[in-house]
N, C-alpha and C positions, 0 to 999 in steps of 0.2 A: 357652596358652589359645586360641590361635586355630585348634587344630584339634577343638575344643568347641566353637567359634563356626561351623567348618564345617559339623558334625555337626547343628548348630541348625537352619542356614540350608539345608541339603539338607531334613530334615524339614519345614520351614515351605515350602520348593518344592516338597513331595509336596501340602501339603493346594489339593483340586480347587478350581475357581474355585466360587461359592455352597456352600461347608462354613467351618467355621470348627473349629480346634485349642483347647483351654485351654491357658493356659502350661506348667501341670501334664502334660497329655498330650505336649506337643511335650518337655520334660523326659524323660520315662519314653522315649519312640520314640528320643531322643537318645542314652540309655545309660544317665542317671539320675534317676530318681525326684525326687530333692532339686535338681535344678538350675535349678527355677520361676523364682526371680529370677536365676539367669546369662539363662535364655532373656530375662525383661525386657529385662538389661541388654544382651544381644547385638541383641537387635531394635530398642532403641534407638541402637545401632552400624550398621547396616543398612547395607552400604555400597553395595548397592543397590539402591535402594526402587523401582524401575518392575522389578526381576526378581523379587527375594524380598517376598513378598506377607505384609508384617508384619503387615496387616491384617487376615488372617485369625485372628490370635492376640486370645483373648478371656479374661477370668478367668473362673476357676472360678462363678461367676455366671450368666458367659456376656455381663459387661460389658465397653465397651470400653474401654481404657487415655485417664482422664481428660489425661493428658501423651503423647498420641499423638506419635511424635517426628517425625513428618512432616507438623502442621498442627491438631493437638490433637485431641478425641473426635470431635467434629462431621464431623471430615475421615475418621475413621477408619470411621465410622457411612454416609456417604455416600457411600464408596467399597466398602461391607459391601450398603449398597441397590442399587446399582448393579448388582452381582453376583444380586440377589433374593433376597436374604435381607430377611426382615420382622420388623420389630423388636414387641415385647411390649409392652403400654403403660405397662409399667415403665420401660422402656430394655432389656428386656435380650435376649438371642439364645434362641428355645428350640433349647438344645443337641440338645434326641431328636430335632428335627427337621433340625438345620442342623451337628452334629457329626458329624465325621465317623467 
């Protein structure tokens, strides 16, 4: 498994600083399509979070991961604005503009 966790974490290190991945997309760029929830689960493995920028990874929504694993939504959000991305007064990312 852990060289599907490579493969993860190399694509979540391509996406630009102010863009943002779906799980789905980081899936499909990884090899496959159906691995939405390994990406979850490997980003919640993150072994390291000041390199591989989890937070750029958003649901198909373009919401942030309400169990962000390094400090929950809010942290994931504020570290998403930091970057300039502007959130929707939904909550949520518009993807046309801030997917990459």
């Amino acid at each position: 498994m852990s060289g599907v966790f490579e493969r993860i974490y190399n694509v979540v290190s391509a996406i630009p600083k102010g863009k943002v991945a779906t799980y789905g997309q980081v899936a499909m760029l990884a090899g496959n399509p159906r691995w939405a929830r390994v990406v979850g689960y490997a980003l919640h493995n993150n072994p390291k979070p000041g390199v591989i920028p989890c937070h750029r990874v958003v649901n198909r929504e373009g919401r942030v991961a309400e169990a962000f694993a390094f400090g929950g939504g809010n942290r994931q959000r504020e570290l998403l604005e930091a970057e300039g991305i502007i959130f929707e007064k939904d909550g949520t990312v518009d993807l046309t503009k801030y997917g990459m």
